[in-house]
N, C-alpha and C positions, 0 to 999 in steps of 0.2 A: 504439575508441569504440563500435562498436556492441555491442561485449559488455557497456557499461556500459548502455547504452539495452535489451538482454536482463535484465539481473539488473534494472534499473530494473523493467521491466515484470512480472518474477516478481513483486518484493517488492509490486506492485500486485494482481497478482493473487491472491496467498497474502492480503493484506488481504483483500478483496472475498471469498475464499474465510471467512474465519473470521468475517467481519460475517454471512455467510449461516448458518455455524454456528450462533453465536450468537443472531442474531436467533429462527432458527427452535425453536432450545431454549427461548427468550423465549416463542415462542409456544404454544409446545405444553405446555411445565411452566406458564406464568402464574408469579401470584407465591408458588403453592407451592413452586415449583424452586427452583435458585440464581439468585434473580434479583439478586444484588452481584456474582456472578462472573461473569455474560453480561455484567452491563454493564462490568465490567471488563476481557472480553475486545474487548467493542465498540469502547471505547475503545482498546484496543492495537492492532486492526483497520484504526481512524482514525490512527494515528499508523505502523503499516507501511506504508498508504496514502501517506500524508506523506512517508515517507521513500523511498519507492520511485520519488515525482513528484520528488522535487530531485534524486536520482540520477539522471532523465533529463534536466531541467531541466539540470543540472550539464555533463552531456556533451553537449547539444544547446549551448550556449554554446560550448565546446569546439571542438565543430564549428564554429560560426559563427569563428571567433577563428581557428582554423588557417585556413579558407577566406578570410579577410581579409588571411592574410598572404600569403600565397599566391597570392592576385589580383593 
C-alpha cells in the first residue's frame, strides 16, 4: 500500500511539475507563444493532479478497510 501512496504522490508531483512548465512558458512567451498548448498542457497538469490524489485517496481507504478488519 505504501507504494501505491509513492506512485500517488509522483503522479502529483510530475503534475505540479508541468503546471510550473507551463505556466512559466505562459509567462515569458505571452500570447505570442503557444499559448493553446500551455493551456492544454495545464490542463493535463490538472488532471495528473487528479489522478495522482485518488491513487492515494484509493489506498488510504484501503488502509482504513484492512485496519477495520483487523481490529
Amino acid at each position: 500500500m505504501l507504494g501505491a501512496i509513492a506512485e500517488g504522490l509522483r503522479g502529483v508531483d510530475a503534475g505540479f511539475d508541468r503546471m510550473d512548465r507551463a505556466a512559466a512558458a505562459i509567462a515569458k512567451d505571452g500570447a505570442a507563444g503557444d499559448l493553446a498548448g500551455n493551456m492544454v498542457d495545464m490542463m493535463r497538469a490538472r488532471q495528473d493532479v487528479r489522478a495522482g490524489l485518488a491513487v492515494i485517496r484509493t489506498a488510504d481507504e484501503t488502509i482504513g478497510s484492512l485496519l477495520d478488519i483487523l481490529a
